[in-house]
mmCIF file as gemmi writes it, N, C-alpha and C atoms, coordinates in Angstrom:
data_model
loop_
_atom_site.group_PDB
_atom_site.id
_atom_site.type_symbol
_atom_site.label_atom_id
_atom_site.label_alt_id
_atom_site.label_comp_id
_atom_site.label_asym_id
_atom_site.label_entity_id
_atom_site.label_seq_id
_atom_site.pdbx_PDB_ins_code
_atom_site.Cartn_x
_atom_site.Cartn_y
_atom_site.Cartn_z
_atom_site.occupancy
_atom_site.B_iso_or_equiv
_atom_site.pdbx_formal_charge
_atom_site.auth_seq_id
_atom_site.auth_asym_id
_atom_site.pdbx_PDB_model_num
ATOM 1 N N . UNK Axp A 1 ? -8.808 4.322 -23.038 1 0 ? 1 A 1
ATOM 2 C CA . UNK Axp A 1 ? -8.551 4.929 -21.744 1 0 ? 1 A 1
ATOM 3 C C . UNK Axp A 1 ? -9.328 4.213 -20.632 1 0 ? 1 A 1
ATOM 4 N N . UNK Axp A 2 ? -10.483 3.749 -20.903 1 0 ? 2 A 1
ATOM 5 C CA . UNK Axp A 2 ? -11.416 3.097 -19.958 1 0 ? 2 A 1
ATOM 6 C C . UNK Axp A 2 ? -10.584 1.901 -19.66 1 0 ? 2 A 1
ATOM 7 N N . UNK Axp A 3 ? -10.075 1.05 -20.101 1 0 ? 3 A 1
ATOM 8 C CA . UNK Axp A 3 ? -9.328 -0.267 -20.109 1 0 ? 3 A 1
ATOM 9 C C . UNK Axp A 3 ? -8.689 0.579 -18.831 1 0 ? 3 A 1
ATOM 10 N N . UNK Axp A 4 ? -7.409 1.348 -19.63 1 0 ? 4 A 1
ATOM 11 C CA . UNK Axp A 4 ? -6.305 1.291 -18.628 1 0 ? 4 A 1
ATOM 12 C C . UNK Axp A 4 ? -7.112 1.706 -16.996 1 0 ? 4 A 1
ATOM 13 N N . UNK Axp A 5 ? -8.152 3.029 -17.167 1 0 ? 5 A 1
ATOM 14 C CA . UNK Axp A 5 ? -8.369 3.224 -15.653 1 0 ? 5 A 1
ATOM 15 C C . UNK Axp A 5 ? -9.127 1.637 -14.744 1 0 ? 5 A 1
ATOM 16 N N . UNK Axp A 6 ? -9.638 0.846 -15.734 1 0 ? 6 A 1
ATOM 17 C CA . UNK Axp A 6 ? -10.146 -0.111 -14.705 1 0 ? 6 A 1
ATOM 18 C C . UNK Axp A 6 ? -8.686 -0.996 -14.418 1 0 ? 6 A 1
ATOM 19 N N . UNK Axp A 7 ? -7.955 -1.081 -15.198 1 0 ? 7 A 1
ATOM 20 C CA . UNK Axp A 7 ? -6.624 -2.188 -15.06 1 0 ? 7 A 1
ATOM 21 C C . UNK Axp A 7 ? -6.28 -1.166 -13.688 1 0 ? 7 A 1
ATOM 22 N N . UNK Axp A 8 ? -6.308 -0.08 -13.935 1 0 ? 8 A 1
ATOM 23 C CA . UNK Axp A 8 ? -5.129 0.873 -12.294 1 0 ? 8 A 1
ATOM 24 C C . UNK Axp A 8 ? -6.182 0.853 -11.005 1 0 ? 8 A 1
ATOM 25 N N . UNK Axp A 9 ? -7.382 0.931 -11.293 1 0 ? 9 A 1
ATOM 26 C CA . UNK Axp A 9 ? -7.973 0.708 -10.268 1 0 ? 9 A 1
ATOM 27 C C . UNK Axp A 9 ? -8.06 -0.79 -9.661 1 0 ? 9 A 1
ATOM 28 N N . UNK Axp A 10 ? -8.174 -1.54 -10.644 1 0 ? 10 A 1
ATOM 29 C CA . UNK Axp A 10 ? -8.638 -2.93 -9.767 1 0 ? 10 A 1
ATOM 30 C C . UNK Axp A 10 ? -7.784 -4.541 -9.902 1 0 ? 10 A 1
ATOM 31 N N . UNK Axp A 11 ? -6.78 -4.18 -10.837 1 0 ? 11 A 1
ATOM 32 C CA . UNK Axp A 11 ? -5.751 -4.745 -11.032 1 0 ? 11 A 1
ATOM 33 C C . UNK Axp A 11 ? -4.214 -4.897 -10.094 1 0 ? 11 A 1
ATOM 34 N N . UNK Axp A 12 ? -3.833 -3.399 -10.581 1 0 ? 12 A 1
ATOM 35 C CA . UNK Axp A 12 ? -2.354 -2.691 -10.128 1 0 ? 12 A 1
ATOM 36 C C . UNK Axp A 12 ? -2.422 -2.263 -8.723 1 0 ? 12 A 1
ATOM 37 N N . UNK Axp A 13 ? -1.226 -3.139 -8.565 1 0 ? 13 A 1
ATOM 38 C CA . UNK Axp A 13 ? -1.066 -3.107 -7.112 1 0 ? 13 A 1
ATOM 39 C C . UNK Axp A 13 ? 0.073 -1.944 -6.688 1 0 ? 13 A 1
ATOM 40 N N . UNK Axp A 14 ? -0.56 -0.735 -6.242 1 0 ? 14 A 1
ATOM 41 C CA . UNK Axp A 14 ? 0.2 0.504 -5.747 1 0 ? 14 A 1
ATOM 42 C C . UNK Axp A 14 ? 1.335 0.694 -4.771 1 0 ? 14 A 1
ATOM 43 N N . UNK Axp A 15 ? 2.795 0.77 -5.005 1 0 ? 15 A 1
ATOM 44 C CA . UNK Axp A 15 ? 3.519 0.314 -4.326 1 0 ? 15 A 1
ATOM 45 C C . UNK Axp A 15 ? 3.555 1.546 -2.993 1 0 ? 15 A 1
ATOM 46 N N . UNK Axp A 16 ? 3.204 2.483 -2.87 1 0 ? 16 A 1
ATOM 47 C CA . UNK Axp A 16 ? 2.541 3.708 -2.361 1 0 ? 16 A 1
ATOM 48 C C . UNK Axp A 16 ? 1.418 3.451 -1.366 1 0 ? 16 A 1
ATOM 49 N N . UNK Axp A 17 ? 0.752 2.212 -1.468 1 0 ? 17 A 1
ATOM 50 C CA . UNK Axp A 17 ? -0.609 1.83 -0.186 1 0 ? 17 A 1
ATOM 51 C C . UNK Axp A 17 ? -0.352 0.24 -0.108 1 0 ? 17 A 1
ATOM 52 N N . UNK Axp A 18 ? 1.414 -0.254 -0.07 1 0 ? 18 A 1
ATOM 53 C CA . UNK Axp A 18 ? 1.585 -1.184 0.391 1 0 ? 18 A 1
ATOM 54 C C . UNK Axp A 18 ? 1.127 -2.595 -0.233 1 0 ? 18 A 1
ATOM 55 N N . UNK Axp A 19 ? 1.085 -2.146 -1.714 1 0 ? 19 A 1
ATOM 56 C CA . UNK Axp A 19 ? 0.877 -3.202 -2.692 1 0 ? 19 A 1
ATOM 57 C C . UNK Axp A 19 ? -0.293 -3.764 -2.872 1 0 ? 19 A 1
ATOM 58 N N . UNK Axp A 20 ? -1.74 -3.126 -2.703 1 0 ? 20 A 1
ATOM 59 C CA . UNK Axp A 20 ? -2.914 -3.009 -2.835 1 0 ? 20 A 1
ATOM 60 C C . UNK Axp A 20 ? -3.099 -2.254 -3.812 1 0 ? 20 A 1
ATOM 61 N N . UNK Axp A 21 ? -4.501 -2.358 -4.382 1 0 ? 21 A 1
ATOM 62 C CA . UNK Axp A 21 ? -5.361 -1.945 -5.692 1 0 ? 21 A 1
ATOM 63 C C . UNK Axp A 21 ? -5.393 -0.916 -5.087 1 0 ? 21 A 1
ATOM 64 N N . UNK Axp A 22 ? -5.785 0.198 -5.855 1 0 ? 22 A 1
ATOM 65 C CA . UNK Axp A 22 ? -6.802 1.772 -5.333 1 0 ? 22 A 1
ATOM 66 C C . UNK Axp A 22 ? -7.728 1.691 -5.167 1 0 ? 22 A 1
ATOM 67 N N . UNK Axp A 23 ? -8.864 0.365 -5.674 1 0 ? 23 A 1
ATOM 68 C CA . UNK Axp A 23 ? -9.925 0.202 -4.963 1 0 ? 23 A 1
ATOM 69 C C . UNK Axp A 23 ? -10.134 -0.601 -3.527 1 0 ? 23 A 1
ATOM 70 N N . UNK Axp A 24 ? -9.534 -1.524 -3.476 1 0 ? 24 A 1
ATOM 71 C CA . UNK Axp A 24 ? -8.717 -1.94 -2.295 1 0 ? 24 A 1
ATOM 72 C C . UNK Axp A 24 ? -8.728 -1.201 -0.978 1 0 ? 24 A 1
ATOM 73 N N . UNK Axp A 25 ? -7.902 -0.25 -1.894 1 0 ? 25 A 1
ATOM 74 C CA . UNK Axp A 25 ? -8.134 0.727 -0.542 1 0 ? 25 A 1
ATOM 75 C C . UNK Axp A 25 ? -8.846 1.709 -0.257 1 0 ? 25 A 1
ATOM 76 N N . UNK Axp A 26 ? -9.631 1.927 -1.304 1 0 ? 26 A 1
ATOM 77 C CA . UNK Axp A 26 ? -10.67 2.805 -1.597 1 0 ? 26 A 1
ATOM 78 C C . UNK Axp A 26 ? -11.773 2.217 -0.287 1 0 ? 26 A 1
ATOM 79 N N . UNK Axp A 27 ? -12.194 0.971 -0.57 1 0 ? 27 A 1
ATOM 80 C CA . UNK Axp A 27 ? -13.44 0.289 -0.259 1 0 ? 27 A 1
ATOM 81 C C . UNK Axp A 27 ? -12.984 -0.126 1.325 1 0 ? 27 A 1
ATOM 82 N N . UNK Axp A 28 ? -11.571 -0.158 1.593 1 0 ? 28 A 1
ATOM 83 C CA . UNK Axp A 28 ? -11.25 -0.947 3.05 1 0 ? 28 A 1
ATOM 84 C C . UNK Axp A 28 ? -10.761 -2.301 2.502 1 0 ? 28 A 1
ATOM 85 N N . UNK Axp A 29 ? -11.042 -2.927 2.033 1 0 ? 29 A 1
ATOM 86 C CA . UNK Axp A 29 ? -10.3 -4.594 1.818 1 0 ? 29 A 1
ATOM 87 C C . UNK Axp A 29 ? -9.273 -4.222 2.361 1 0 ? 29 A 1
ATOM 88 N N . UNK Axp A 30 ? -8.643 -3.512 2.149 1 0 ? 30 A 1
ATOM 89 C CA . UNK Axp A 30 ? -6.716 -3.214 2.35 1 0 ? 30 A 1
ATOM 90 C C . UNK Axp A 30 ? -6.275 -3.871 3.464 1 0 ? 30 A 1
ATOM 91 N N . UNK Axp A 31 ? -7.107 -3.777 4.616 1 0 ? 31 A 1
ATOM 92 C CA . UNK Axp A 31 ? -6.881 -4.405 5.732 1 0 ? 31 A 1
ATOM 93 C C . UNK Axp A 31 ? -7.023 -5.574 5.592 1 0 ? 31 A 1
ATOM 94 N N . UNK Axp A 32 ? -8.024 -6.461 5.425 1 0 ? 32 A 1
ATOM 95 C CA . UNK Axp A 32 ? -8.128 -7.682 5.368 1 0 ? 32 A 1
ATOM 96 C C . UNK Axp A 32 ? -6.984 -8.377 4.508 1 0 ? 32 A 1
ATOM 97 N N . UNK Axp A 33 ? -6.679 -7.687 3.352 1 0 ? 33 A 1
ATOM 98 C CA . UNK Axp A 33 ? -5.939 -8.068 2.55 1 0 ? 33 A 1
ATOM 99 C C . UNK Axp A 33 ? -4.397 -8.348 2.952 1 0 ? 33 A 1
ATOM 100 N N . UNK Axp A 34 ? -4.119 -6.983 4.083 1 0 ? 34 A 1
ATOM 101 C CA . UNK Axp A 34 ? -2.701 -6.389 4.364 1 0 ? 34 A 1
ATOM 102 C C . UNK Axp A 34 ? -3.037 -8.255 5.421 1 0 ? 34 A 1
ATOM 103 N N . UNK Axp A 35 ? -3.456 -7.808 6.367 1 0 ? 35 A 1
ATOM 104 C CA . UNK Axp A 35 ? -3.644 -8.686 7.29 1 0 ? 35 A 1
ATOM 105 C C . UNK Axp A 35 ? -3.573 -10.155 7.028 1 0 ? 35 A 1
ATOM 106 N N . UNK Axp A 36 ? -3.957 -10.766 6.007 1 0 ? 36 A 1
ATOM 107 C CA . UNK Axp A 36 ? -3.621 -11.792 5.436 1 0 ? 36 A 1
ATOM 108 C C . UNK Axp A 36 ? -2.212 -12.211 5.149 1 0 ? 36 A 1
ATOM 109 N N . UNK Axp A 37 ? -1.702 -11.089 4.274 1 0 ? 37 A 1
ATOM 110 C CA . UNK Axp A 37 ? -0.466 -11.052 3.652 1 0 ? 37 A 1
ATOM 111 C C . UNK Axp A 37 ? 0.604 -11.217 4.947 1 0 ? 37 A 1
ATOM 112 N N . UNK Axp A 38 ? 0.603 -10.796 6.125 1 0 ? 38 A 1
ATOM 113 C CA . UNK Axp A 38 ? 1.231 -10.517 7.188 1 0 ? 38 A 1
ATOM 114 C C . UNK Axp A 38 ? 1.296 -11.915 7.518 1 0 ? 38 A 1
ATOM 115 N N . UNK Axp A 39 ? 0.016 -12.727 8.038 1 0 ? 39 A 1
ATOM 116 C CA . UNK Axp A 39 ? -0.181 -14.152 8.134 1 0 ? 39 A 1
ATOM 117 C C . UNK Axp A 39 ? 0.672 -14.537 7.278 1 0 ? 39 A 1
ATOM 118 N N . UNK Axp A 40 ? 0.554 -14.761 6.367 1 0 ? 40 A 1
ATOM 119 C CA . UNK Axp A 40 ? 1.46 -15.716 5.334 1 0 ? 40 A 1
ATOM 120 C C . UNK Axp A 40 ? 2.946 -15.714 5.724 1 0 ? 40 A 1
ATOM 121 N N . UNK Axp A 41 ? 3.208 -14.335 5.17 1 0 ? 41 A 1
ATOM 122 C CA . UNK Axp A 41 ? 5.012 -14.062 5.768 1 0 ? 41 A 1
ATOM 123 C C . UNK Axp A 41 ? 5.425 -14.485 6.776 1 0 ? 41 A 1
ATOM 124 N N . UNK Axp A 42 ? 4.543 -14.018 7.977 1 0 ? 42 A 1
ATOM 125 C CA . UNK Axp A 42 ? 4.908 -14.995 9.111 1 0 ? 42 A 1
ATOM 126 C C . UNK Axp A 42 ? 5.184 -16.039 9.073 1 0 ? 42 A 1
ATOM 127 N N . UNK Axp A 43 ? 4.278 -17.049 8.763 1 0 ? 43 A 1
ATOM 128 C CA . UNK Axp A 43 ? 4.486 -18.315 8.766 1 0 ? 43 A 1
ATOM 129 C C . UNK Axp A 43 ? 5.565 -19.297 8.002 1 0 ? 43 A 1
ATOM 130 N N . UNK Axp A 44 ? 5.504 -17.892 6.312 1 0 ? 44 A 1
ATOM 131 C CA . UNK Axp A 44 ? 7.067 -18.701 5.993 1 0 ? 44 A 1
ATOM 132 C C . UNK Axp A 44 ? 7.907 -18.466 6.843 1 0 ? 44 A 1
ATOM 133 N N . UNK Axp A 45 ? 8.068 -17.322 7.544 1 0 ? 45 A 1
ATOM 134 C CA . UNK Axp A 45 ? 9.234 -17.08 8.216 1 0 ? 45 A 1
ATOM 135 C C . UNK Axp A 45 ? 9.737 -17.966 8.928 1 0 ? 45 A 1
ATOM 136 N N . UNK Axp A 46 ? 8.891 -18.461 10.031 1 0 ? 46 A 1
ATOM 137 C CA . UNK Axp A 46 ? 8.418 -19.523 10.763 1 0 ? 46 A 1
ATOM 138 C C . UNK Axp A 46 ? 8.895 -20.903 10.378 1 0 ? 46 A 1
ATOM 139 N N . UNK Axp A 47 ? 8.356 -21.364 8.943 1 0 ? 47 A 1
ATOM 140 C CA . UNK Axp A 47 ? 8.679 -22.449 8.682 1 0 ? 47 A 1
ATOM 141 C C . UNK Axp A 47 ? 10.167 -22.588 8.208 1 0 ? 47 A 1
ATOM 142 N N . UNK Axp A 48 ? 10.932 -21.678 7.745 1 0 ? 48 A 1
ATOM 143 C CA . UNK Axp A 48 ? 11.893 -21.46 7.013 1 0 ? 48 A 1
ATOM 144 C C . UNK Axp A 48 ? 12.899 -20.044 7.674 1 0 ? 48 A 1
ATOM 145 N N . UNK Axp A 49 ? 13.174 -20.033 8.821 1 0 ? 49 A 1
ATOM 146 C CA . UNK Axp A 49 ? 13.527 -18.897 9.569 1 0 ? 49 A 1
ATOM 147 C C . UNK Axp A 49 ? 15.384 -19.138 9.167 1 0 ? 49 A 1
ATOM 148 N N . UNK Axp A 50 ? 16.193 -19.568 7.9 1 0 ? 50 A 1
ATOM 149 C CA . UNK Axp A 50 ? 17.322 -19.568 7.569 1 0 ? 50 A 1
ATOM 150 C C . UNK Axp A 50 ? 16.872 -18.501 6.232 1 0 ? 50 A 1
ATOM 151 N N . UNK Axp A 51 ? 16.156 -18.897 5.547 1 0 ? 51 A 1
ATOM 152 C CA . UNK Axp A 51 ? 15.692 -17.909 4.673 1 0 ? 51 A 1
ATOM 153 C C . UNK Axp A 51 ? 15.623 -16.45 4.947 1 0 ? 51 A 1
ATOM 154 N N . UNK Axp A 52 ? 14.784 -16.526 6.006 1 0 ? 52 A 1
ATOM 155 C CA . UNK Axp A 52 ? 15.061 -15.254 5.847 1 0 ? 52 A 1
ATOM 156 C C . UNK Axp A 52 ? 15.919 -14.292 6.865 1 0 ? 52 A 1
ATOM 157 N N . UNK Axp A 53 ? 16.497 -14.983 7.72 1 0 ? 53 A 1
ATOM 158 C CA . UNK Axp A 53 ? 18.242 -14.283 8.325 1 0 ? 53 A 1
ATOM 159 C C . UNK Axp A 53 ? 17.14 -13.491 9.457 1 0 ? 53 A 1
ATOM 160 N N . UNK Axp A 54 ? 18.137 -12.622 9.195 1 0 ? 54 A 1
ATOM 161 C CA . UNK Axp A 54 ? 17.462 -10.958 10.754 1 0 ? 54 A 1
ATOM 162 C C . UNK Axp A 54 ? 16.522 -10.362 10.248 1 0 ? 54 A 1
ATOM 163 N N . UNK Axp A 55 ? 15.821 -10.33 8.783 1 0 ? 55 A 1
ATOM 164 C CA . UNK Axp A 55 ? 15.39 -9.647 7.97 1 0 ? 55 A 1
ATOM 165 C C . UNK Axp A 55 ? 13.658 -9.784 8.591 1 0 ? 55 A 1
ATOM 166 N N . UNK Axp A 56 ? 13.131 -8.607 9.112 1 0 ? 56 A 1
ATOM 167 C CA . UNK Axp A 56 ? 11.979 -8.894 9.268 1 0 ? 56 A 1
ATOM 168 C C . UNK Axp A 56 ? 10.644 -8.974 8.338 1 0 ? 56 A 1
ATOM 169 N N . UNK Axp A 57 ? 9.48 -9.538 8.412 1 0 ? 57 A 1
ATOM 170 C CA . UNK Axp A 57 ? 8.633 -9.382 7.027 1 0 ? 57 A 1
ATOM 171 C C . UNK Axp A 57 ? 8.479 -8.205 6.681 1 0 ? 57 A 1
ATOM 172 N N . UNK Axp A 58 ? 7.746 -7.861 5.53 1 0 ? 58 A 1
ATOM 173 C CA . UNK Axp A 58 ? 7.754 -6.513 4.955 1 0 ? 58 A 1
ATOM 174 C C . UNK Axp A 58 ? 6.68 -5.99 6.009 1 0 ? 58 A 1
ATOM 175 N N . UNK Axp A 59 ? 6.472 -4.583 6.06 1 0 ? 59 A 1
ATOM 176 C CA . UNK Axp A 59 ? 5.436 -3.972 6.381 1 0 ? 59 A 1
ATOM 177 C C . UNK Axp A 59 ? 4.174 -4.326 5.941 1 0 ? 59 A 1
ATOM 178 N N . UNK Axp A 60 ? 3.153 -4.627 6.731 1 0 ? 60 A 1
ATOM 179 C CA . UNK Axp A 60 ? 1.723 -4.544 6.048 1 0 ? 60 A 1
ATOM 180 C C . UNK Axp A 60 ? 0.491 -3.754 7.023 1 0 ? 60 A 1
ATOM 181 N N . UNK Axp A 61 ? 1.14 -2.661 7.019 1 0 ? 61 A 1
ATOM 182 C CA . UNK Axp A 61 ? 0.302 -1.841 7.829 1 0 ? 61 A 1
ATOM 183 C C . UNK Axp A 61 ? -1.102 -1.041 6.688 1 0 ? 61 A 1
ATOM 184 N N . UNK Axp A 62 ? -1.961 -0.901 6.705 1 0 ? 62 A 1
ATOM 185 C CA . UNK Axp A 62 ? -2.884 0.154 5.707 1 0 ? 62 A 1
ATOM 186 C C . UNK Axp A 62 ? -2.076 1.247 5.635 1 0 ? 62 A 1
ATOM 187 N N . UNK Axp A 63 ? -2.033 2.3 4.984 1 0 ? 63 A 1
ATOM 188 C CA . UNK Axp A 63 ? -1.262 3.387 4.89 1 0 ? 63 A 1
ATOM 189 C C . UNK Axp A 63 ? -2.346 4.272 5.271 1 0 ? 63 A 1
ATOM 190 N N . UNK Axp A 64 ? -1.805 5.342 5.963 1 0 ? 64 A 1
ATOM 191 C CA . UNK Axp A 64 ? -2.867 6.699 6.562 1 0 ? 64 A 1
ATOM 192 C C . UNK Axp A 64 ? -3.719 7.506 5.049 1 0 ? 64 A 1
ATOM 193 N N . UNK Axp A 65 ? -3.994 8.775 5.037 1 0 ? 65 A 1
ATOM 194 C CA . UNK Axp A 65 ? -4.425 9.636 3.987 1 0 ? 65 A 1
ATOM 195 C C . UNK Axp A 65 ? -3.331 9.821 2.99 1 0 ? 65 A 1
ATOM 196 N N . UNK Axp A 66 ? -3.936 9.701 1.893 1 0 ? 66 A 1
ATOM 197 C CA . UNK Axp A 66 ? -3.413 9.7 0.873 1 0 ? 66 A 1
ATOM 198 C C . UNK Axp A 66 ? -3.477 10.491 0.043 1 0 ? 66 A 1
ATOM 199 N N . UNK Axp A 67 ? -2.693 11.22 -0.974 1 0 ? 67 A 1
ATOM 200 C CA . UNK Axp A 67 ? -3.276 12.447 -1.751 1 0 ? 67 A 1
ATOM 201 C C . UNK Axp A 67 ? -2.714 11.781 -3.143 1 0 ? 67 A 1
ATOM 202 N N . UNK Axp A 68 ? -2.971 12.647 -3.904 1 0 ? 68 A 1
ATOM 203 C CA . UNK Axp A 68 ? -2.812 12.448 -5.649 1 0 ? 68 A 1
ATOM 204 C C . UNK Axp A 68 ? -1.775 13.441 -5.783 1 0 ? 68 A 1
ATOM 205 N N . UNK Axp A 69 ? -1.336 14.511 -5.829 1 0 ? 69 A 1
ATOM 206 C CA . UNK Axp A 69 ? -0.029 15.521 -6.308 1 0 ? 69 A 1
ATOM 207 C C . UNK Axp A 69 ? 0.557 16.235 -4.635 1 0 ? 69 A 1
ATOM 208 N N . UNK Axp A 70 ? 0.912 15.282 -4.074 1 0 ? 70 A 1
ATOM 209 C CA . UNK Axp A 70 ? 1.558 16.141 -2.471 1 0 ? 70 A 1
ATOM 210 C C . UNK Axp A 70 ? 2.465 16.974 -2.844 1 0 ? 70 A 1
ATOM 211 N N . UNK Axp A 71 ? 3.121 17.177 -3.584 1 0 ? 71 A 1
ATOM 212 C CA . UNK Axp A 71 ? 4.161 18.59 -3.813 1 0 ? 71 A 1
ATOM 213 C C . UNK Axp A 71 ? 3.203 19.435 -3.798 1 0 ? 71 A 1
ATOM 214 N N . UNK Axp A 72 ? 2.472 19.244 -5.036 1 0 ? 72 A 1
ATOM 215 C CA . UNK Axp A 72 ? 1.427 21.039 -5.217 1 0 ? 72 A 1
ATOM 216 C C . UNK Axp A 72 ? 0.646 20.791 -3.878 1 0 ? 72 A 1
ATOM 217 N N . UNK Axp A 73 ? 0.638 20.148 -3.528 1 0 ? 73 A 1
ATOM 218 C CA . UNK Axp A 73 ? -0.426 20.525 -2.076 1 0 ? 73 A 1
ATOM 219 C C . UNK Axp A 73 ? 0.206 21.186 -0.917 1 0 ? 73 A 1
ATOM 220 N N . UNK Axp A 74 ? 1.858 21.009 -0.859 1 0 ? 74 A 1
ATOM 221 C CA . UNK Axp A 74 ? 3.111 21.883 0.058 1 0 ? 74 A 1
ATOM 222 C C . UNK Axp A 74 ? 3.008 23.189 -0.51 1 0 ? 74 A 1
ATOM 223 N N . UNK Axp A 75 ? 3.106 23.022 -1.77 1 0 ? 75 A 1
ATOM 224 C CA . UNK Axp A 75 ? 3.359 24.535 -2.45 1 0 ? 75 A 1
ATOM 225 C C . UNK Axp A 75 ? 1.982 25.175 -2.223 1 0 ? 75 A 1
ATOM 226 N N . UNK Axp A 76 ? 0.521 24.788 -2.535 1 0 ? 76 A 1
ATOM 227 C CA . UNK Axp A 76 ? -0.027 25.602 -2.249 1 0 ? 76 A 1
ATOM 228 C C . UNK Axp A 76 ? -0.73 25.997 -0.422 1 0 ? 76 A 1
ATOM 229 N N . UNK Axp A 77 ? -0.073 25.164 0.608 1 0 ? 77 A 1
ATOM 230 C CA . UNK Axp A 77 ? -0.041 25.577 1.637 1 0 ? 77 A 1
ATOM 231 C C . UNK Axp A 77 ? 1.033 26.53 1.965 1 0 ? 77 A 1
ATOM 232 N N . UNK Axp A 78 ? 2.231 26.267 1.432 1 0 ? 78 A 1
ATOM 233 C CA . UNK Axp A 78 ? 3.107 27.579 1.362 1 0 ? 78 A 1
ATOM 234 C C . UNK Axp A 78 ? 2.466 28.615 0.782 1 0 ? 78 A 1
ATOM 235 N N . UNK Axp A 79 ? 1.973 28.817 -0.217 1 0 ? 79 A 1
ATOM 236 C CA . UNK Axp A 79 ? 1.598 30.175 -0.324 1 0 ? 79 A 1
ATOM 237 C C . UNK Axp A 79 ? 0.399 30.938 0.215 1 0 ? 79 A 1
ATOM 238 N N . UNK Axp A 80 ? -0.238 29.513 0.876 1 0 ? 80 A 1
ATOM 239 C CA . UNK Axp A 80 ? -1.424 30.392 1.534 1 0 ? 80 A 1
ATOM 240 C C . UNK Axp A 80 ? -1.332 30.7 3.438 1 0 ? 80 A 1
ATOM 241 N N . UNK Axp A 81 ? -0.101 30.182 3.321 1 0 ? 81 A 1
ATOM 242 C CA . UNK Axp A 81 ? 0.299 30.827 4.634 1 0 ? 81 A 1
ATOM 243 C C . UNK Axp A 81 ? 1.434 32.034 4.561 1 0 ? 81 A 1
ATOM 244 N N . UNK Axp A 82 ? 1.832 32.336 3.176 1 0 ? 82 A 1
ATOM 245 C CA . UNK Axp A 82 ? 2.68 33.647 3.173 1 0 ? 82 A 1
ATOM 246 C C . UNK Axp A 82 ? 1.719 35.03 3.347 1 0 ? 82 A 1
């Protein structure tokens, strides 16, 4: 079990915080990281702007707050506002 949680933390890239680790974004890198990634795309774009048509680069914004089970967190604000 220890394996897999260090592989999800510092490995696996979360398609949910924009293809960053959970530590990543845990710690802040995310930005530097996102921000990089943005650079790059650009520039293929740039160099190679038949490639990629009207299609703009992907998003690489940090993603806001994040939760672990957001349904049960609706459901239990629904019931604590009934």
């Amino acid at each position: 079990m220890l394996s897999f949680t260090r592989w999800y933390n510092n490995e696996h890239k979360h398609s949910q915080l924009n293809f960053v680790t959970p530590n990543q974004r845990h710690t802040g890198e995310d930005k530097e990281v996102l921000a990089k990634r943005l650079l790059t795309m650009q520039r293929a774009k740039d160099e190679n702007p038949i490639r990629w048509g009207t299609q703009e680069v992907r998003n690489c914004e940090p993603v806001g707050p994040t939760t672990l089970n957001p349904v049960k967190e609706q459901q239990q604000q629904r019931l604590q506002a009934a």
